[in-house]
N, CA, C and O atoms as CSV, one atom per row, in Angstrom:
chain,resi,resn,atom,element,x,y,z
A,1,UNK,N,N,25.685,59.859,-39.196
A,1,UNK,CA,C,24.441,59.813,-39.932
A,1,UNK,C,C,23.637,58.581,-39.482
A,1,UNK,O,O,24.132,57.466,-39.319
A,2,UNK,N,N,22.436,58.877,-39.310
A,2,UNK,CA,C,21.600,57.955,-38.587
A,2,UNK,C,C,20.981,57.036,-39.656
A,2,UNK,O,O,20.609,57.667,-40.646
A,3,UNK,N,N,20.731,55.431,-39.722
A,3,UNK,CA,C,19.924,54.890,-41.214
A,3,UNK,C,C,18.489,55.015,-41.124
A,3,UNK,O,O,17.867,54.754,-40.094
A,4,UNK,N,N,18.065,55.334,-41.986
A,4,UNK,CA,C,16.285,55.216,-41.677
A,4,UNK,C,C,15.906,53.636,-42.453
A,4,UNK,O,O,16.208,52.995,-43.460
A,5,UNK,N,N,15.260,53.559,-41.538
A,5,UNK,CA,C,14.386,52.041,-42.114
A,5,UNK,C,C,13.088,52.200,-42.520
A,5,UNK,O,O,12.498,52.968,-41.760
A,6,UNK,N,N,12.327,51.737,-43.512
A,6,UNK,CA,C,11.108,51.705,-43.774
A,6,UNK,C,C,10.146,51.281,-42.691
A,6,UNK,O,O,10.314,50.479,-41.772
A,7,UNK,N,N,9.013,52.070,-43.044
A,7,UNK,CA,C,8.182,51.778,-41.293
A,7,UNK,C,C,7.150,50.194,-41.873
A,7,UNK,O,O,6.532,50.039,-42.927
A,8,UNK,N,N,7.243,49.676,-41.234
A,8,UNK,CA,C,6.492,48.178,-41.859
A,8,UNK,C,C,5.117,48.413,-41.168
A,8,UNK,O,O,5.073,48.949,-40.061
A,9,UNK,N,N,4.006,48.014,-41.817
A,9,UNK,CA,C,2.666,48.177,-41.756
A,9,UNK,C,C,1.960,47.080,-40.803
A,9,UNK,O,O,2.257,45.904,-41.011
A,10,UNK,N,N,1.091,47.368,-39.824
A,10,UNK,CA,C,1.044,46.618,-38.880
A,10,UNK,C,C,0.541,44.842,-39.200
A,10,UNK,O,O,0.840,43.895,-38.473
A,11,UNK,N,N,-0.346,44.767,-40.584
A,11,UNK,CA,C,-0.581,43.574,-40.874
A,11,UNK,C,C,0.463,43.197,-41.521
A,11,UNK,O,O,0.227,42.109,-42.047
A,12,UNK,N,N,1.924,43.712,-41.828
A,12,UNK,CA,C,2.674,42.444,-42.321
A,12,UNK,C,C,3.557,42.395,-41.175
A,12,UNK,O,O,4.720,42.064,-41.404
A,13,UNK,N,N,3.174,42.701,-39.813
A,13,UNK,CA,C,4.110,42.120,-38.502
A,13,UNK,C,C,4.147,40.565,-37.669
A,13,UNK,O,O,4.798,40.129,-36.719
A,14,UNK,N,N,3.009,39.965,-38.637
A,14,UNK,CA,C,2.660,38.817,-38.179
A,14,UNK,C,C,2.086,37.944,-39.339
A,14,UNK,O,O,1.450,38.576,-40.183
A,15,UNK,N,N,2.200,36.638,-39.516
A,15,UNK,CA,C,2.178,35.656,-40.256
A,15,UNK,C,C,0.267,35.208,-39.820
A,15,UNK,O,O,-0.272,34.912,-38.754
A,16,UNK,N,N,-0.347,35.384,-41.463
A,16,UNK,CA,C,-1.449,35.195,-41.197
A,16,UNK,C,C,-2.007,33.658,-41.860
A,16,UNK,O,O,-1.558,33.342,-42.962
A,17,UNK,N,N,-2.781,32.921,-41.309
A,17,UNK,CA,C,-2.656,31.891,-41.828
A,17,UNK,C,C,-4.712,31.467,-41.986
A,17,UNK,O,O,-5.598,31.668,-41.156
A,18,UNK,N,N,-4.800,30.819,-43.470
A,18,UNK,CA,C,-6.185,30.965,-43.347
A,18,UNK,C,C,-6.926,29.153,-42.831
A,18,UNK,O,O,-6.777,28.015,-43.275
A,19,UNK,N,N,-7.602,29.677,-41.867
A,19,UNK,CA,C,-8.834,28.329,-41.436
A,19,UNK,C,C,-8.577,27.539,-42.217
A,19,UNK,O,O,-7.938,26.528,-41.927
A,20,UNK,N,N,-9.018,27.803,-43.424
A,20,UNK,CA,C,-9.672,27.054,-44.481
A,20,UNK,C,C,-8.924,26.221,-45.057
A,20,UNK,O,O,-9.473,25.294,-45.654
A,21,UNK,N,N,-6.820,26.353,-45.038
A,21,UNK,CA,C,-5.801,25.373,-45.181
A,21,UNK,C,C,-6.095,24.332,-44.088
A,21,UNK,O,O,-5.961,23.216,-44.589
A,22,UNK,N,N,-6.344,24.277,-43.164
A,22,UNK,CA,C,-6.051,23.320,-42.499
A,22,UNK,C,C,-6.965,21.800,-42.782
A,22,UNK,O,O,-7.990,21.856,-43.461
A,23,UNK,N,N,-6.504,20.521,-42.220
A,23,UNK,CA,C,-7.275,19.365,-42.406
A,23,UNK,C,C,-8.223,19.236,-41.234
A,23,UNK,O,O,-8.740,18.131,-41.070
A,24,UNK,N,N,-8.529,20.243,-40.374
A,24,UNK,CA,C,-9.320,19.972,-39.398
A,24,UNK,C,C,-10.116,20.544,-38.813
A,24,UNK,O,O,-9.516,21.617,-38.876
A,25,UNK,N,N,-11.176,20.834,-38.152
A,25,UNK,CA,C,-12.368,22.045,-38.062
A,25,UNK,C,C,-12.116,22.594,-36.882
A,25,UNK,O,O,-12.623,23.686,-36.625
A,26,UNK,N,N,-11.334,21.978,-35.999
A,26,UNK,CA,C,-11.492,22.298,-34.351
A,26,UNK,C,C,-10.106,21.609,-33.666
A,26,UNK,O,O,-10.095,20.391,-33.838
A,27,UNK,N,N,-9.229,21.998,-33.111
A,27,UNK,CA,C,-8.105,21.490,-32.163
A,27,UNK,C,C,-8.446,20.646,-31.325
A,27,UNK,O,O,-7.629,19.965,-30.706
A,28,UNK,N,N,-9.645,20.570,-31.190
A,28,UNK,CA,C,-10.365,19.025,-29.973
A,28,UNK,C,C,-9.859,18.066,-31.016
A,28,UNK,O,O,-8.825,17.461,-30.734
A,29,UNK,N,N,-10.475,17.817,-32.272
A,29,UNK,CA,C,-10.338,16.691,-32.817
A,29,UNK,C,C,-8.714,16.307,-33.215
A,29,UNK,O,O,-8.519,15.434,-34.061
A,30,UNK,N,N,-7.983,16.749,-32.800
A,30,UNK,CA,C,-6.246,16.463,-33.191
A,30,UNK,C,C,-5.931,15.386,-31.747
A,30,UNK,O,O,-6.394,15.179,-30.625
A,31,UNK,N,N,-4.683,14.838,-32.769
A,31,UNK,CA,C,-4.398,13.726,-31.443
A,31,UNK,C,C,-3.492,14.013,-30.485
A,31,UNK,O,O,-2.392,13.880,-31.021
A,32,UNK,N,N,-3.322,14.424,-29.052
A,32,UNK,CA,C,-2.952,15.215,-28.464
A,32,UNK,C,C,-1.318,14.457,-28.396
A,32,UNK,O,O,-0.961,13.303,-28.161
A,33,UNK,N,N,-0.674,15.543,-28.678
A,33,UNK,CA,C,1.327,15.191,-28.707
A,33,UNK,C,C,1.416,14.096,-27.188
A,33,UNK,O,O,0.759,13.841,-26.179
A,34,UNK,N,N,2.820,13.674,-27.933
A,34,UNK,CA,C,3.047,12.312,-26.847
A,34,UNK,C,C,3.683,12.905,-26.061
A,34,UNK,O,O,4.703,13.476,-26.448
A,35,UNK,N,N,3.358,12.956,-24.933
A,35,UNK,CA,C,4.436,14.132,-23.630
A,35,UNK,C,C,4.265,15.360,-23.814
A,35,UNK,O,O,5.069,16.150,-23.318
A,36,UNK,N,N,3.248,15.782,-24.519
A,36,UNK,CA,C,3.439,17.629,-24.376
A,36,UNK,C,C,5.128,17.966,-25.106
A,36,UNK,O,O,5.926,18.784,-24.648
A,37,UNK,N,N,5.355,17.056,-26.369
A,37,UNK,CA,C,6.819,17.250,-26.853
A,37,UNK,C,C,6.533,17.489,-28.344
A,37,UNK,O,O,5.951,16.670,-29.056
A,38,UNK,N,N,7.057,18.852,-28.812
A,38,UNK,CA,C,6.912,19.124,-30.003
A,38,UNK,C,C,8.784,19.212,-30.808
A,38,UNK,O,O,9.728,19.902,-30.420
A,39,UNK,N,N,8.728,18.257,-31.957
A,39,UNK,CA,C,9.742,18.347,-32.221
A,39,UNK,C,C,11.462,17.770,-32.348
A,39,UNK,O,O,12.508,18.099,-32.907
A,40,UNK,N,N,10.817,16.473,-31.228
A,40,UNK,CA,C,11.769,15.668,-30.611
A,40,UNK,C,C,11.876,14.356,-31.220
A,40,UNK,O,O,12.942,13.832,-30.898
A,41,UNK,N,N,11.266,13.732,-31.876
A,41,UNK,CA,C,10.697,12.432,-32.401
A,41,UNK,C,C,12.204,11.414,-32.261
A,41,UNK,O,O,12.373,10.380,-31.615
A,42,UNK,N,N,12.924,11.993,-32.923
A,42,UNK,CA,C,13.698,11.072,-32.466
A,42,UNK,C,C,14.289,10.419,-31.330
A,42,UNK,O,O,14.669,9.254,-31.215
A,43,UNK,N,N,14.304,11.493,-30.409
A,43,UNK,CA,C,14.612,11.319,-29.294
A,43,UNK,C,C,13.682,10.923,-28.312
A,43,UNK,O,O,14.088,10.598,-27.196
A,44,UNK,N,N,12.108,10.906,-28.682
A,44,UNK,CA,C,11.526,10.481,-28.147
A,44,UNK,C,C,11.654,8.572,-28.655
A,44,UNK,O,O,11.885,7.714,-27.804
A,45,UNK,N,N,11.510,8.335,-29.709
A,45,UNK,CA,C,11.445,7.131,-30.392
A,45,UNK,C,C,13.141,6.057,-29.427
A,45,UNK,O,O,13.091,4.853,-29.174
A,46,UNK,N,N,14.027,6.716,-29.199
A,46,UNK,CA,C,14.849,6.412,-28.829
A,46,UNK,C,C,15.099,6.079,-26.977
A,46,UNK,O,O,15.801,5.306,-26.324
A,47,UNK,N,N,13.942,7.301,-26.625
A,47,UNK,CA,C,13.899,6.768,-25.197
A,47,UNK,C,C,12.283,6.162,-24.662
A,47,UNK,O,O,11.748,6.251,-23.558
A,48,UNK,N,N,11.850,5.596,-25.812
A,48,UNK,CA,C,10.951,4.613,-26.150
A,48,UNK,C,C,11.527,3.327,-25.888
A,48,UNK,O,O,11.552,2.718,-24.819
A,49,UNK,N,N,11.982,2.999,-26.996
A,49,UNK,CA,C,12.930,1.761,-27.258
A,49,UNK,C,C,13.506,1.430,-26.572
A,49,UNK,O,O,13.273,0.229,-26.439
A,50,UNK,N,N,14.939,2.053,-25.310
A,50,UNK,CA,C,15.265,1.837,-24.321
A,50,UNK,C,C,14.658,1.679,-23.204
A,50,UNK,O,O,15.099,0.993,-22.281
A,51,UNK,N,N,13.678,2.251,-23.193
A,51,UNK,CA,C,12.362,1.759,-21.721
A,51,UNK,C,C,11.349,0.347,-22.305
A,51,UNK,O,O,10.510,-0.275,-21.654
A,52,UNK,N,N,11.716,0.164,-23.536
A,52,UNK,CA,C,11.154,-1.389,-23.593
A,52,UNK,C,C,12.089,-2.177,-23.289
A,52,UNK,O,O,11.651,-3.300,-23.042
A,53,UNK,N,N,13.658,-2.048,-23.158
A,53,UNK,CA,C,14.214,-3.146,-22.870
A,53,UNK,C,C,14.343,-3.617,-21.612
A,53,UNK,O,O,14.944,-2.924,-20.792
A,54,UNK,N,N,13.786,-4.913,-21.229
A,54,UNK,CA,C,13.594,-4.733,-19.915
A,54,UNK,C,C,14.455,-5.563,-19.404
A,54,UNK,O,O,14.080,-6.032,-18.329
A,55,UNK,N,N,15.793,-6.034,-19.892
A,55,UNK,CA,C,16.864,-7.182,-19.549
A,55,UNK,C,C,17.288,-6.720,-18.118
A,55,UNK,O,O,16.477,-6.173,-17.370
A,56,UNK,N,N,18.407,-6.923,-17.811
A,56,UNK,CA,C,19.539,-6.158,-16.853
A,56,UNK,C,C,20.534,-5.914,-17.847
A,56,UNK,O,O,20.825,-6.530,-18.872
A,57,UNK,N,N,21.247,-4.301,-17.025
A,57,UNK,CA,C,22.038,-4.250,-18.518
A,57,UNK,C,C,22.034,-3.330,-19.158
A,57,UNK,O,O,23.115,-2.767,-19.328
A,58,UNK,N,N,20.936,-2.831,-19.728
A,58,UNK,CA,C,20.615,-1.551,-20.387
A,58,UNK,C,C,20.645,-0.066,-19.568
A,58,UNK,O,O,20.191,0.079,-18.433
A,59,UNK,N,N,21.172,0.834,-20.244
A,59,UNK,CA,C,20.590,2.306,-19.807
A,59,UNK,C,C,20.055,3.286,-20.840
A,59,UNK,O,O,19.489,2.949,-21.880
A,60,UNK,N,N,20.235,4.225,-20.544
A,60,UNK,CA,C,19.593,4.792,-21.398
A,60,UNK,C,C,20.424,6.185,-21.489
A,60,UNK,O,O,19.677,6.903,-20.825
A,61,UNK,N,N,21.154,6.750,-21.764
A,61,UNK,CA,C,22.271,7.922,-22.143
A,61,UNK,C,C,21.696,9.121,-23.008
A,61,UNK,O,O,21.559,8.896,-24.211
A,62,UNK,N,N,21.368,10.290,-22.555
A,62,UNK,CA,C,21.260,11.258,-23.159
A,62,UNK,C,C,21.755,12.497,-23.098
A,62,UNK,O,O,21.971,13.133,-22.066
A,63,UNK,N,N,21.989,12.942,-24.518
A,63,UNK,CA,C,23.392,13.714,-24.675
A,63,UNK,C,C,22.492,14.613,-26.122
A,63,UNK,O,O,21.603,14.200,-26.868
A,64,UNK,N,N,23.095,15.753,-26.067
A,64,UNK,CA,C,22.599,16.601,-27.015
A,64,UNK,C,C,22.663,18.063,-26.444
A,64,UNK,O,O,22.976,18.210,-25.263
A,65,UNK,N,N,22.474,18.786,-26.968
A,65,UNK,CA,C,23.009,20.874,-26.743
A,65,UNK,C,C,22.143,20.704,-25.834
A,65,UNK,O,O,21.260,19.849,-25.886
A,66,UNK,N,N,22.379,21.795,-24.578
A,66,UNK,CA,C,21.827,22.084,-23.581
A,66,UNK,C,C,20.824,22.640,-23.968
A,66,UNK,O,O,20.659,22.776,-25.181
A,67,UNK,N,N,19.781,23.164,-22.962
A,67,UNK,CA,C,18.848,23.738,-23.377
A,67,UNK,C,C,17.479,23.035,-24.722
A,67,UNK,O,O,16.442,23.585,-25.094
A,68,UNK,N,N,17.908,22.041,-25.025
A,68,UNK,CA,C,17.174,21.050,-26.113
A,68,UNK,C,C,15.824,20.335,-25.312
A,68,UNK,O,O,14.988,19.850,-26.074
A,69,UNK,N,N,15.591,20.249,-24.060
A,69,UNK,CA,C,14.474,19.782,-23.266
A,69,UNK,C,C,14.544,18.062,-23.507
A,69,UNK,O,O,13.530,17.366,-23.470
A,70,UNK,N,N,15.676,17.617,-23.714
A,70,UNK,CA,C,15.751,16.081,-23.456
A,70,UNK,C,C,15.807,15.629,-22.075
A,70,UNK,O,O,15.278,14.531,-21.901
A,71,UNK,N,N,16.321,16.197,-21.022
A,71,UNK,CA,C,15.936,15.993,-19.187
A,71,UNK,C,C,14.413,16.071,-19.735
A,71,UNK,O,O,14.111,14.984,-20.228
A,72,UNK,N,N,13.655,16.750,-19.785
A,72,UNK,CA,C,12.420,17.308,-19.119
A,72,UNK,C,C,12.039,16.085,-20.318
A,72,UNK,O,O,11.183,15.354,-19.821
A,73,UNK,N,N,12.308,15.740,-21.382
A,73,UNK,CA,C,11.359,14.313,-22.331
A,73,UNK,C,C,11.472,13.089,-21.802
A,73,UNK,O,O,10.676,12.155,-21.700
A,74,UNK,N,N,12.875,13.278,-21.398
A,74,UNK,CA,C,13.185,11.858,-20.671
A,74,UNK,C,C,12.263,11.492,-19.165
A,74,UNK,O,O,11.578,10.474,-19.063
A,75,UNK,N,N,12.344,12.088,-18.530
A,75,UNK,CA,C,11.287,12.474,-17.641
A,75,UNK,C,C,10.557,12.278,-17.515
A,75,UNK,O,O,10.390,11.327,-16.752
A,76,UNK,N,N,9.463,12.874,-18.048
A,76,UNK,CA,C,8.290,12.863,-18.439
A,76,UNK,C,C,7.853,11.723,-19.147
A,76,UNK,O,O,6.694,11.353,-18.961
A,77,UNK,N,N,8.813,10.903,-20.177
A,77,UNK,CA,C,7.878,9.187,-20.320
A,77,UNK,C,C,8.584,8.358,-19.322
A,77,UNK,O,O,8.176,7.219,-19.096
A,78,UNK,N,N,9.580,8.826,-18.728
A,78,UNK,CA,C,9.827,7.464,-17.480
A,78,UNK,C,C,8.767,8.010,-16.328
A,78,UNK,O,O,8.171,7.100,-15.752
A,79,UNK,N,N,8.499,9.121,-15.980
A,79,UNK,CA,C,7.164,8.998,-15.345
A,79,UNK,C,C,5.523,8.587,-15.452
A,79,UNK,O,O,4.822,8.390,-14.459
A,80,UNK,N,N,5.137,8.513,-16.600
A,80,UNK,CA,C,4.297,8.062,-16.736
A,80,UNK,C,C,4.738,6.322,-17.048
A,80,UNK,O,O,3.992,5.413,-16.682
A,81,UNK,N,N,5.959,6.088,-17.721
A,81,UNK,CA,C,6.130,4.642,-17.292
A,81,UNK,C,C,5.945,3.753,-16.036
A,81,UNK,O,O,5.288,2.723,-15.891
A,82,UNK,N,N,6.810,4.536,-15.065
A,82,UNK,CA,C,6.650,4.544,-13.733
A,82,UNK,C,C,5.341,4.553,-13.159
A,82,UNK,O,O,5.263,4.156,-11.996
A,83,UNK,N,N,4.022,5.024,-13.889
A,83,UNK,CA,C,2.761,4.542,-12.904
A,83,UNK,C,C,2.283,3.519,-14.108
A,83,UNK,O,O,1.133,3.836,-14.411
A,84,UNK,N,N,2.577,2.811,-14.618
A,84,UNK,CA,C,2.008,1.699,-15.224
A,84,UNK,C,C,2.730,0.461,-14.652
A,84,UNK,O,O,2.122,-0.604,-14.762
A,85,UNK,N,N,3.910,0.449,-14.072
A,85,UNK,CA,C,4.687,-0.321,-13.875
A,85,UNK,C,C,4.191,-0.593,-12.236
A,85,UNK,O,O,3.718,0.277,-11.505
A,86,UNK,N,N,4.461,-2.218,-11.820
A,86,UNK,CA,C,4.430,-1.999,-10.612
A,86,UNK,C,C,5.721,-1.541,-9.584
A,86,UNK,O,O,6.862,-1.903,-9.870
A,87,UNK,N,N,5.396,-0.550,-8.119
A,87,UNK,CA,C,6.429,-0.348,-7.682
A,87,UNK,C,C,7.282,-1.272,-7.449
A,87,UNK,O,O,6.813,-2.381,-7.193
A,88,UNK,N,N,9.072,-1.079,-7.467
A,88,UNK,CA,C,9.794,-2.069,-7.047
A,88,UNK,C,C,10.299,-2.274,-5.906
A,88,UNK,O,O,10.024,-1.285,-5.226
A,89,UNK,N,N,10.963,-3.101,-5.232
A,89,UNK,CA,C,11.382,-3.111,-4.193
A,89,UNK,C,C,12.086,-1.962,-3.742
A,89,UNK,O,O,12.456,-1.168,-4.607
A,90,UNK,N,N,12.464,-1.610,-1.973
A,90,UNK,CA,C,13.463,-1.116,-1.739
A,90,UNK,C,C,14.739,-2.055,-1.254
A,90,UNK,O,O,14.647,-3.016,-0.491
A,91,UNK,N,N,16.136,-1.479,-1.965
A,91,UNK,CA,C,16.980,-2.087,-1.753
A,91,UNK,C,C,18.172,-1.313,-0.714
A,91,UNK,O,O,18.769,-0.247,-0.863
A,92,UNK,N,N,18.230,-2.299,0.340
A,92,UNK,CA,C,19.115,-0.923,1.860
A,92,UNK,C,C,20.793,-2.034,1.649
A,92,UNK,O,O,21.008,-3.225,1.425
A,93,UNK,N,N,21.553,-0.947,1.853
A,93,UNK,CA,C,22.911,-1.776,1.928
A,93,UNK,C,C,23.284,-1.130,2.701
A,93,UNK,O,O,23.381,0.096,2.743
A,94,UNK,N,N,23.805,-2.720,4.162
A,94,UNK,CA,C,24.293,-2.402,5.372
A,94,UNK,C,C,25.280,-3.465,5.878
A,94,UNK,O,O,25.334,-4.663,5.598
A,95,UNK,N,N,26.291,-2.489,6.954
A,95,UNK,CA,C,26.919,-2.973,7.066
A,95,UNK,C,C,27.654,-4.966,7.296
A,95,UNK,O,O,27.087,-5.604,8.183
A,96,UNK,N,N,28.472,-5.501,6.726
A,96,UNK,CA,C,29.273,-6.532,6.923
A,96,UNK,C,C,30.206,-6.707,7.371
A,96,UNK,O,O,31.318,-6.361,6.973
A,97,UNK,N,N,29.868,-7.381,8.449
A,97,UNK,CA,C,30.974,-7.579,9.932
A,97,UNK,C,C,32.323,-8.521,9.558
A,97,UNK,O,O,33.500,-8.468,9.914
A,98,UNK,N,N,31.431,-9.558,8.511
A,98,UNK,CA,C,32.791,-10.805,8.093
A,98,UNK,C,C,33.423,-10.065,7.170
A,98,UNK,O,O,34.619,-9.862,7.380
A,99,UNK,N,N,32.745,-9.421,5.809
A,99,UNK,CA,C,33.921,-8.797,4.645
A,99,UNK,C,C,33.412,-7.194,4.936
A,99,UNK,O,O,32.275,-6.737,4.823
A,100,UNK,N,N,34.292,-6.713,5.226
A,100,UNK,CA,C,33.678,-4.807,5.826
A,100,UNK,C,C,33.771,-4.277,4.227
A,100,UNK,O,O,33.172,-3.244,3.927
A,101,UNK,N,N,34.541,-5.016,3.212
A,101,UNK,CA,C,34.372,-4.052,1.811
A,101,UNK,C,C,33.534,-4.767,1.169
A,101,UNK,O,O,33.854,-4.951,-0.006
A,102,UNK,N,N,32.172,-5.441,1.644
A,102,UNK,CA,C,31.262,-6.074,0.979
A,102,UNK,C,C,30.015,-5.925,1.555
A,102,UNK,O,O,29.595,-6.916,2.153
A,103,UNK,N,N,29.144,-4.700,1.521
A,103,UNK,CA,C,27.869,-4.609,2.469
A,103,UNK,C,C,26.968,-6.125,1.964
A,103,UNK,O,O,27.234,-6.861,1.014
A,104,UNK,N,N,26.080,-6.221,2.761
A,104,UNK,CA,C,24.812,-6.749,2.661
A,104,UNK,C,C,24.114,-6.416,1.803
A,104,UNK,O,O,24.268,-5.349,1.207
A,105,UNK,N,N,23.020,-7.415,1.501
A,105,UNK,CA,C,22.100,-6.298,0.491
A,105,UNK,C,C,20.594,-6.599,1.257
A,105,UNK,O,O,20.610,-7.497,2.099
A,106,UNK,N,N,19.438,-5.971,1.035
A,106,UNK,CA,C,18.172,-6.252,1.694
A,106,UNK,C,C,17.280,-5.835,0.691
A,106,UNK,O,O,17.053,-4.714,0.235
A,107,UNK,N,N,16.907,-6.730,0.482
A,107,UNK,CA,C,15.092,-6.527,-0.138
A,107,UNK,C,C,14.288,-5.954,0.478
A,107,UNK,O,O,14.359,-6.504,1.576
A,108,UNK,N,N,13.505,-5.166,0.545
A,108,UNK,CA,C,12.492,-4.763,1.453
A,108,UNK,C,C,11.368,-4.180,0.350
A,108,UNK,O,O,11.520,-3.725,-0.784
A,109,UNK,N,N,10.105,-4.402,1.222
A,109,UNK,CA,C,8.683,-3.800,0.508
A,109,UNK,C,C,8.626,-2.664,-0.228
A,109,UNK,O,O,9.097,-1.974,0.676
A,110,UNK,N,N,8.469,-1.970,-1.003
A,110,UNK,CA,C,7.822,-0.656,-1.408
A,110,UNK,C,C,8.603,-0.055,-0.356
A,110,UNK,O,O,9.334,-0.876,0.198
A,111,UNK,N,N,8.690,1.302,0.164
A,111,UNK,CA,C,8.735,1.879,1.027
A,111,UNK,C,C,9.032,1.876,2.515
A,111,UNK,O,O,9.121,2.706,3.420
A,112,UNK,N,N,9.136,0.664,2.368
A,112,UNK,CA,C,9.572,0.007,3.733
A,112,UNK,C,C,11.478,0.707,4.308
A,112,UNK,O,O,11.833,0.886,5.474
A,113,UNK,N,N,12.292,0.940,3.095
A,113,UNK,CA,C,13.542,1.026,3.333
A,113,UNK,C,C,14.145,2.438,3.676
A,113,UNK,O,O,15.162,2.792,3.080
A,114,UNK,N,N,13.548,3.277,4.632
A,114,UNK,CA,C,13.400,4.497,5.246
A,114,UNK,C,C,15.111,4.360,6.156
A,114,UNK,O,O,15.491,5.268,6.896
């Protein structure tokens, strides 16, 4: 025996919501989300805070259910961090002839370390 379901009417297939609740006349005037991130606050607030610390020392560890878009948040404010910041050096490690289990280290310009 097959169940029959009631046939639902096409205006209650979707959630209608009126203009006139809202606090605002137009979506221009809203303040546009921090990263294109809806939902995350904490985790945004958290990889905030760790990109202010600017000691040596710190990282920044993120962990949470897959699929949650914390890669793509994290990301996205260390890149725009990344053009406020100036570039840093490149650092090349090469070989040491006196201790062979101790490379060298080299400073080099921006881009210089190809």
């Amino acid at each position: 025996m097959v169940k029959q379901f009631p046939e639902v009417p096409v205006s209650q297939l979707r959630t209608q919501l009126d203009p006139e609740s809202l606090p605002f006349e137009t979506t221009a005037l809203l303040e546009p989300l921090q990263g294109n991130v809806v939902g995350q606050m904490r985790a945004i607030d958290a990889i905030q805070f760790g990109m202010g610390m600017k000691e040596q020392g710190y990282n920044i560890f993120i962990a949470g259910p897959s699929k949650a878009g914390l890669s793509y948040i994290a990301r996205t404010f260390l890149q725009e961090q990344a053009r406020q910041e100036p570039t840093p050096p490149d650092w090349c490690y090469v070989f040491n002839f006196k201790e062979q289990d101790r490379p060298k280290s080299l400073q080099l310009s921006a881009g210089r370390g190809r």
